[in-house]
DRENDO-183363 format. One record per residue (C-alpha): residue number from 1; x, y, z. Coordinates in nm, 3 decimals. Example, Ala and Ser with C-alpha at 12.3 -4.5 7.8 and 13.67 -1.06 7.14 Angstrom:
% DRENDO-183363
+-----+---------+---------+---------+
| seq |      px |      py |      pz |
+-----+---------+---------+---------+
|   1 |   1.230 |  -0.450 |   0.780 |
|   2 |   1.367 |  -0.106 |   0.714 |
+-----+---------+---------+---------+
This chain:
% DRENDO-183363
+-----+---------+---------+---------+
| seq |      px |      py |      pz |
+-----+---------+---------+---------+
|   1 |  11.385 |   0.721 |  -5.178 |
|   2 |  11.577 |   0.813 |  -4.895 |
|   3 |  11.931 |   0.871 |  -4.806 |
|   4 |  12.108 |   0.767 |  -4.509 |
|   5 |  12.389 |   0.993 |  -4.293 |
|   6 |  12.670 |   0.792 |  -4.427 |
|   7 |  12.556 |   0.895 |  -4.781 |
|   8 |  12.393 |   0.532 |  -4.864 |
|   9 |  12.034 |   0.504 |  -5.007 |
|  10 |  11.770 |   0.288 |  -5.044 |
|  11 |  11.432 |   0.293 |  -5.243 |
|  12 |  11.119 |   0.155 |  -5.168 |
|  13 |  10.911 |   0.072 |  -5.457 |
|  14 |  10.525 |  -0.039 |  -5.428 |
|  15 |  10.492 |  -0.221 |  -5.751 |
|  16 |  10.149 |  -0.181 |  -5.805 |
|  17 |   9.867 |   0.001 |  -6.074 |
|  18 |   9.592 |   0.064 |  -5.791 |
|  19 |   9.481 |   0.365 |  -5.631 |
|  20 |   9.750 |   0.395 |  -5.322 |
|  21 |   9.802 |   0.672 |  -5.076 |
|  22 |  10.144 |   0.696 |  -4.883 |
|  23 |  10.205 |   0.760 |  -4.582 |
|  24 |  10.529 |   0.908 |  -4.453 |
|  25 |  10.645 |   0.963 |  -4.067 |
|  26 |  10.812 |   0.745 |  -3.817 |
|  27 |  10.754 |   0.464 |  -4.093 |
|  28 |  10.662 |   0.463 |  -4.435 |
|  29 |  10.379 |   0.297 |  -4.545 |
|  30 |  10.148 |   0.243 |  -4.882 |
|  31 |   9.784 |   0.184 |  -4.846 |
|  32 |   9.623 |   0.012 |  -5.180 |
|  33 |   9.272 |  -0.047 |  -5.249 |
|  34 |   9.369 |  -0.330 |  -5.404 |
|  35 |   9.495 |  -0.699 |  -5.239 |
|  36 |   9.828 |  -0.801 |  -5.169 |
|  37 |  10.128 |  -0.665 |  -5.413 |
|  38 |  10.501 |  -0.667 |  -5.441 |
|  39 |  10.720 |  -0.420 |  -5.241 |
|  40 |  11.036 |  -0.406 |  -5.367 |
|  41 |  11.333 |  -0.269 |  -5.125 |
|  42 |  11.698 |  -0.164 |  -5.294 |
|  43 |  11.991 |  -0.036 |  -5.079 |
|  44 |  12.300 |   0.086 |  -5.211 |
|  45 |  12.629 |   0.267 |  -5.141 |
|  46 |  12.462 |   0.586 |  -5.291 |
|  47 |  12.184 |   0.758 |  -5.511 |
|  48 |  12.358 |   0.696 |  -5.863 |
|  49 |  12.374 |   0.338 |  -5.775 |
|  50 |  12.003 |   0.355 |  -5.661 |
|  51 |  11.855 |   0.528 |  -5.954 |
|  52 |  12.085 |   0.288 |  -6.184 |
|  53 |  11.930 |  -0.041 |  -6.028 |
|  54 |  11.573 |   0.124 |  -6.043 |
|  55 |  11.573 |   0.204 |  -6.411 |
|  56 |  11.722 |  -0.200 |  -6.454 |
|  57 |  11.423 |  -0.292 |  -6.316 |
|  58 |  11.173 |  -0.037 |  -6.480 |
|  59 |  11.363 |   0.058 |  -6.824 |
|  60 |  11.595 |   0.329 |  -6.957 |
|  61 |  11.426 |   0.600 |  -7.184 |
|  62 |  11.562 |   0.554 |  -7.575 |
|  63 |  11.747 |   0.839 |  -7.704 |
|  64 |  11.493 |   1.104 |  -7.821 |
|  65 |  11.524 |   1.269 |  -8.169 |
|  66 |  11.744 |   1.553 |  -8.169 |
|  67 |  11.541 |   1.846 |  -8.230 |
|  68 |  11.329 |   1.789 |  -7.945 |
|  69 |  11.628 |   1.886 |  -7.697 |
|  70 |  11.599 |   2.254 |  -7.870 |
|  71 |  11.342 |   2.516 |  -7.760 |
|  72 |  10.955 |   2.435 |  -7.818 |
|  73 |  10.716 |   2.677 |  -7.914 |
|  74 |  10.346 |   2.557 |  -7.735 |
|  75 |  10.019 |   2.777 |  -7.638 |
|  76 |   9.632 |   2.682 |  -7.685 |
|  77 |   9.642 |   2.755 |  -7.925 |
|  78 |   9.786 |   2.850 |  -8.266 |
|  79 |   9.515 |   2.838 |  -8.547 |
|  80 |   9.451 |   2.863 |  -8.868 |
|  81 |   9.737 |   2.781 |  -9.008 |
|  82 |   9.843 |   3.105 |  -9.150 |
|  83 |   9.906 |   3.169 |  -8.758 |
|  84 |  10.144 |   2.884 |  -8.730 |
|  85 |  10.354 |   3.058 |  -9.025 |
|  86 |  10.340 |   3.365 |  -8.862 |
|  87 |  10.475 |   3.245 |  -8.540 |
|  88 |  10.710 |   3.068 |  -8.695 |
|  89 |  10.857 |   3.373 |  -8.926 |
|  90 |  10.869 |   3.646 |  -8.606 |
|  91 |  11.069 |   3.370 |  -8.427 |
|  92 |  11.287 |   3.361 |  -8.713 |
|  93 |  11.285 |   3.752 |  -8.818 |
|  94 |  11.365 |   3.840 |  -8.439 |
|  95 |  11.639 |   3.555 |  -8.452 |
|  96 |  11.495 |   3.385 |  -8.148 |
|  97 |  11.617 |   2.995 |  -8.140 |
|  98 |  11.335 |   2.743 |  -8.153 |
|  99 |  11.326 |   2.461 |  -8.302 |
| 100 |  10.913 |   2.284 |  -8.230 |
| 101 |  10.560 |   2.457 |  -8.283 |
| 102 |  10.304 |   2.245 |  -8.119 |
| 103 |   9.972 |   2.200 |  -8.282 |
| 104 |   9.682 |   2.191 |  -8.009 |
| 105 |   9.283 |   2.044 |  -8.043 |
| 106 |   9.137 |   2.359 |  -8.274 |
| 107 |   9.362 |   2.211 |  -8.576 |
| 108 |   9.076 |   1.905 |  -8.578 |
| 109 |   8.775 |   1.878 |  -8.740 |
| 110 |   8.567 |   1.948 |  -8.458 |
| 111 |   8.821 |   1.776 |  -8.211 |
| 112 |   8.770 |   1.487 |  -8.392 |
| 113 |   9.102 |   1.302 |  -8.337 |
| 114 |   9.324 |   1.243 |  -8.664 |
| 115 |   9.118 |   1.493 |  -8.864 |
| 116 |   9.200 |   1.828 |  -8.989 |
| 117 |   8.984 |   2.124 |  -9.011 |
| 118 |   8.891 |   2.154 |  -9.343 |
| 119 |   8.874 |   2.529 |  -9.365 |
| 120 |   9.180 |   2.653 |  -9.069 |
| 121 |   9.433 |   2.342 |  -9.152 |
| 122 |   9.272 |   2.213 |  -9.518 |
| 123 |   9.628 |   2.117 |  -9.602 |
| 124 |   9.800 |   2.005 |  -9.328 |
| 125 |  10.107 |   1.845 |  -9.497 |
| 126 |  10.187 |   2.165 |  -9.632 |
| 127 |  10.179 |   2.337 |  -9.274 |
| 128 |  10.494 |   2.093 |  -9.200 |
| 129 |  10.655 |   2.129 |  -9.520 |
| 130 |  10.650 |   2.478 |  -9.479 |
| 131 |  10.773 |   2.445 |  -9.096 |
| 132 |  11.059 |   2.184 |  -9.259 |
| 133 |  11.159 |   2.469 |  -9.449 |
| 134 |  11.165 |   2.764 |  -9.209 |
| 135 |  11.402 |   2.420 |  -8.982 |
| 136 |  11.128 |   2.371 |  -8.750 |
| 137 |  10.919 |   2.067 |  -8.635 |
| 138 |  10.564 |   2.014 |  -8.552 |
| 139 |  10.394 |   1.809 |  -8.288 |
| 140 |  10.012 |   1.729 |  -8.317 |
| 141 |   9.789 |   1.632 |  -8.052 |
| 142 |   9.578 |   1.353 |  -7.999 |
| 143 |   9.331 |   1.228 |  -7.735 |
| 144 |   9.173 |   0.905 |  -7.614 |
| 145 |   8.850 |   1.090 |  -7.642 |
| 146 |   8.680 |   0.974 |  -7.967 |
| 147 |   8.333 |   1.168 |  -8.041 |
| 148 |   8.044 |   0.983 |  -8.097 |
| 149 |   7.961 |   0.989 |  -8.447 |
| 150 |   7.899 |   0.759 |  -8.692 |
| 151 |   7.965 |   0.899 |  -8.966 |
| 152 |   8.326 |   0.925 |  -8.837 |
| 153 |   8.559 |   0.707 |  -8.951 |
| 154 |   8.778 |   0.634 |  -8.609 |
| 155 |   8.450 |   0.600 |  -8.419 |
| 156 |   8.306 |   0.374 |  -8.685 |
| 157 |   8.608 |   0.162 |  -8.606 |
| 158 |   8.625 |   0.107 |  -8.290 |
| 159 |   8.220 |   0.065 |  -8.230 |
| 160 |   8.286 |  -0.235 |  -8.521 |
| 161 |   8.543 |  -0.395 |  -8.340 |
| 162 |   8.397 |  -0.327 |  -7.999 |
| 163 |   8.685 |  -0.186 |  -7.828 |
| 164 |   8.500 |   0.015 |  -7.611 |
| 165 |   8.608 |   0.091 |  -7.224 |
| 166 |   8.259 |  -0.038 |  -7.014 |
| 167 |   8.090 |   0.094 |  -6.725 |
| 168 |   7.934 |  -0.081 |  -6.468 |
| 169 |   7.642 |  -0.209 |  -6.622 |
| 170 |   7.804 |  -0.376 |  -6.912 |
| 171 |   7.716 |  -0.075 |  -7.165 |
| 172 |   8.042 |   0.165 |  -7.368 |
| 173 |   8.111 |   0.364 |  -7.089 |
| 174 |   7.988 |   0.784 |  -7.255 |
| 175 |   8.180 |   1.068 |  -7.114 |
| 176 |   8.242 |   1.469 |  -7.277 |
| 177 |   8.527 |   1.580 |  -7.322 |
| 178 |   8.590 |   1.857 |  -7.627 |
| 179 |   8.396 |   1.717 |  -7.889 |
| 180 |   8.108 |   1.696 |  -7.638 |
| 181 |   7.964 |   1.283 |  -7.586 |
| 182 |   8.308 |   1.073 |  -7.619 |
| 183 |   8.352 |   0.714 |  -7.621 |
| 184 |   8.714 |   0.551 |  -7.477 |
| 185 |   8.912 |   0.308 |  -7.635 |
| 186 |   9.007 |   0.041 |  -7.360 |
| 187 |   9.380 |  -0.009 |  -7.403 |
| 188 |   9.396 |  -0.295 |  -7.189 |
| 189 |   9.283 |  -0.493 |  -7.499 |
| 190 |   9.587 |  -0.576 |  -7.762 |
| 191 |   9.306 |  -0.554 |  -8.010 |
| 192 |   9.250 |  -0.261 |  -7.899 |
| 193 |   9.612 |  -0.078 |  -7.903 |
| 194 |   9.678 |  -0.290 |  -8.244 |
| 195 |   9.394 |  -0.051 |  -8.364 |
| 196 |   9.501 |   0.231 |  -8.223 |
| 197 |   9.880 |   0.187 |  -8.352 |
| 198 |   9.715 |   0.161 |  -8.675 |
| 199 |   9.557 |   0.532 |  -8.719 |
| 200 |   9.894 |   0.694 |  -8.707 |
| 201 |  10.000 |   0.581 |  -9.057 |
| 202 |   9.800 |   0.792 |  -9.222 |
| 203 |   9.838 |   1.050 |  -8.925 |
| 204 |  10.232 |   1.061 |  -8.951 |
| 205 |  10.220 |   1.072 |  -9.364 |
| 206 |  10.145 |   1.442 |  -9.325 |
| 207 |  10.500 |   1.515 |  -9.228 |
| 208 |  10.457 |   1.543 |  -8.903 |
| 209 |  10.756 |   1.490 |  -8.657 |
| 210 |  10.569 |   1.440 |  -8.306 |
| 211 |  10.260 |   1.379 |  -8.127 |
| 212 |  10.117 |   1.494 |  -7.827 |
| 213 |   9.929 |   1.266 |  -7.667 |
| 214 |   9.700 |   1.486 |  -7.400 |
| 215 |   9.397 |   1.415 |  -7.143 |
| 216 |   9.478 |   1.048 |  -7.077 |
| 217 |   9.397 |   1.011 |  -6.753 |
| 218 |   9.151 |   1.003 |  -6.901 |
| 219 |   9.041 |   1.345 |  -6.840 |
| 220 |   8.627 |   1.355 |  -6.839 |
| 221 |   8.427 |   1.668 |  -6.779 |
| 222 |   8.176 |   1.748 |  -6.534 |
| 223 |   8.190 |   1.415 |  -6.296 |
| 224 |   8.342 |   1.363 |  -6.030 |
| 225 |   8.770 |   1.343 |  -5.998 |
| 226 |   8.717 |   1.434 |  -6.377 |
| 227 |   8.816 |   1.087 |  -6.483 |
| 228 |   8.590 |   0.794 |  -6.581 |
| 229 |   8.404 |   0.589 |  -6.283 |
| 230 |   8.645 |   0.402 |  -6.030 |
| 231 |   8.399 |   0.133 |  -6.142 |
| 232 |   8.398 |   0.137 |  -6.498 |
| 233 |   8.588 |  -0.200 |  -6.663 |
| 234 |   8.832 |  -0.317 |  -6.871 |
| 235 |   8.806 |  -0.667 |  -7.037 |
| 236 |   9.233 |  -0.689 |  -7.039 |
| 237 |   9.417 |  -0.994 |  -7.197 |
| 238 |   9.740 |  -1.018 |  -7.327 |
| 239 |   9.845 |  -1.123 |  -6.933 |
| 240 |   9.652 |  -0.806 |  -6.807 |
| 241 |   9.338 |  -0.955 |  -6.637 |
| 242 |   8.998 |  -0.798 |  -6.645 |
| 243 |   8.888 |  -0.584 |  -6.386 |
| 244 |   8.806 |  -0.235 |  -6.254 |
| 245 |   8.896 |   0.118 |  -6.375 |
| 246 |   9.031 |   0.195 |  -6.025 |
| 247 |   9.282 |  -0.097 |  -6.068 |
| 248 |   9.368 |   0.094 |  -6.434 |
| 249 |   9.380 |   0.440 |  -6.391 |
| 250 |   9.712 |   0.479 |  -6.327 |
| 251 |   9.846 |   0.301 |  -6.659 |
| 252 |   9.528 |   0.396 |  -6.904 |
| 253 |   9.792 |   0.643 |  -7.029 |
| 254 |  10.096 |   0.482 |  -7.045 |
| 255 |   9.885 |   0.201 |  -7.224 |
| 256 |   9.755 |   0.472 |  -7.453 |
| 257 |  10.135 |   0.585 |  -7.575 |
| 258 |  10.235 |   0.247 |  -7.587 |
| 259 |   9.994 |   0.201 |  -7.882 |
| 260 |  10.098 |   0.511 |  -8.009 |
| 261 |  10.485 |   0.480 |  -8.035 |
| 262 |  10.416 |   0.126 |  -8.188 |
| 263 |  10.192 |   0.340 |  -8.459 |
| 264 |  10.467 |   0.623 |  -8.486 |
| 265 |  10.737 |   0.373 |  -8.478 |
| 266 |  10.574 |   0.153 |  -8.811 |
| 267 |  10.492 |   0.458 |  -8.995 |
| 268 |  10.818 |   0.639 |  -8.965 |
| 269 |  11.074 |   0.318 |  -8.901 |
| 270 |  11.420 |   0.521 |  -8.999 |
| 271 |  11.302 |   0.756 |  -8.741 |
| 272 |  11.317 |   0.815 |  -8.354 |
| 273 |  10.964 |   0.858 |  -8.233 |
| 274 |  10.905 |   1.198 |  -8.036 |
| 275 |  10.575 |   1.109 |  -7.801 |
| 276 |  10.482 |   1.353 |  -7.516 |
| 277 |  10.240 |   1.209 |  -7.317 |
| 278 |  10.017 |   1.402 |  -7.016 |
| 279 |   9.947 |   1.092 |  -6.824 |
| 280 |  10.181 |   0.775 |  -6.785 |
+-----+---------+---------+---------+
C-alpha cells in the first residue's frame, strides 16, 4: 500500500499462495517461485476507500463473540486444573477484569490433540463450568500435529481414511512436534477438513467457548525452516489442484481453521465461533 502526496492511495496485491519475496525501491516488485499469477492494482481517493475495496475482494471478518473483546488471561502454561481455578479466583479476589483463561498443550493426554489428561484435567467440562461460574471463558488449543499411535483414536482416523500430507516419495510425510513422531492432516483434501470439522463435536461438548488453533505453519522440529519439506505434496481437489508444499505453505493454516470454524460452527450453531489461529 502506498499513499500518494495528494492523499490518494493505491494497493498492489500479488494474489498468489507461493513462496514470494518483495522487493521494494525505485519499483516494487514480487518474485514467486511459482508461474505466472494475478496482480491486482486498486487506486483510490484515499486509504479508507482502499482498505474498503480490499476487504470486497478478500472478505470482512464476522462479528466475534463478545467476551473475547475483554482481557485474556494466556501463559504456557496453566496446569492441573486446580491451577486454572486458582488463577481464576486471585483475578477475581484482587478485582482485576478478565474475562478468558487459555488452556495450552499440557491439558492433553500426552499432547494428543482432543484428549484430556486423565489425571491434571480428568474432568474437563467441569473446569469450564466452574470458569462459567466465576464469568470467565476458556479457550483450548489444538494442533495439526497428530501423534503416531494407533491406539489413538484421531490417528486411527485419519490413517483409515488416508488423509495424510505426503512427502516426496509418495509415503505420510513423519515430522515431531510435542508428542514426538507426528503425522499431518493434508487440508487441501475436503475429505480431509470434513474430518477434521468433525472432531470438534465432541471437543466443544465440554463447554468450551474457544479454540486455539497453534503451530500451523506447520511448525516441525529439528529440520530445516522448521516446517515440513518445500517438497512434500498435497493431493488437493475441491478446485485446489495437487501439487507441492511450497505452493501450500502459506494457506496450510488458514485451511486448517477453515475446517475448524465449520466444526465449531455445527457443534455450537446459536453461537459465534471464537478461533485464534497462529498461522493463516
Amino acid at each position: 500500500m502506498g499513499v500518494n502526496t495528494d492523499g490518494t492511495a493505491f494497493g498492489i496485491l500479488s494474489d498468489n499462495t507461493w513462496l514470494q519475496d518483495l522487493v521494494l525501491n525505485d519499483s516494487i516488485m514480487f518474485i514467486a517461485q511459482s508461474p505466472a499469477s494475478r496482480v491486482i492494482i486498486i487506486h483510490k481517493k484515499s486509504v479508507g476507500d482502499l482498505l474498503l475495496t480490499l476487504t470486497d475482494l478478500i472478505g470482512k471478518m464476522e462479528l466475534p463473540p463478545l467476551w473475547s473483546l475483554g482481557y485474556q488471561q494466556s501463559r504456557w502454561s496453566y496446569e492441573p486444573d486446580t491451577k486454572v481455578h486458582e488463577v481464576a479466583m486471585e483475578f477475581r479476589s484482587r478485582k482485576i477484569p478478565c474475562d478468558v483463561i487459555w488452556m495450552d498443550i499440557d491439558y492433553m493426554d500426552g499432547y494428543r490433540i482432543f484428549t484430556f489428561d486423565k489425571t491434571k484435567f480428568s474432568n474437563p467440562k467441569a473446569v469450564n463450568d466452574d470458569l462459567h461460574k466465576l464469568h470467565f471463558k476458556g479457550v483450548w488449543m489444538i494442533d495439526p500435529g497428530i501423534k503416531l499411535d494407533s491406539s489413538y483414536f484421531v490417528y486411527q482416523q485419519a490413517e483409515d481414511r488416508g488423509l495424510w500430507v505426503k512427502d516426496d516419495t509418495g509415503k505420510d510425510f513423519v515430522g515431531g512436534v510435542w508428542p514426538g513422531p507426528c503425522k499431518f492432516p493434508d487440508f487441501t483434501m475436503p475429505a480431509a477438513r470434513s474430518w477434521w470439522a468433525s472432531l470438534y463435536k465432541d471437543f466443544m461438548s465440554q463447554n468450551i467457548d474457544g479454540v486455539w488453533n497453534d503451530m500451523n505453519e506447520p511448525a516441525v522440529f529439528e529440520v530445516p525452516d522448521h516446517s515440513m519439506p518445500a517438497d512434500n505434496f498435497h493431493r488437493g481437489g475441491g478446485g485446489l489442484v495437487p501439487d507441492v508444499h511450497l505452493r501450500y505453505h502459506n494457506v496450510y493454516g488458514m485451511l486448517m481453521i477453515q475446517a475448524s470454524k465449520e466444526g465449531i460452527q455445527a457443534a455450537n450453531p446459536e453461537k459465534r465461533p471464537f478461533l485464534l489461529s497462529r498461522s493463516g
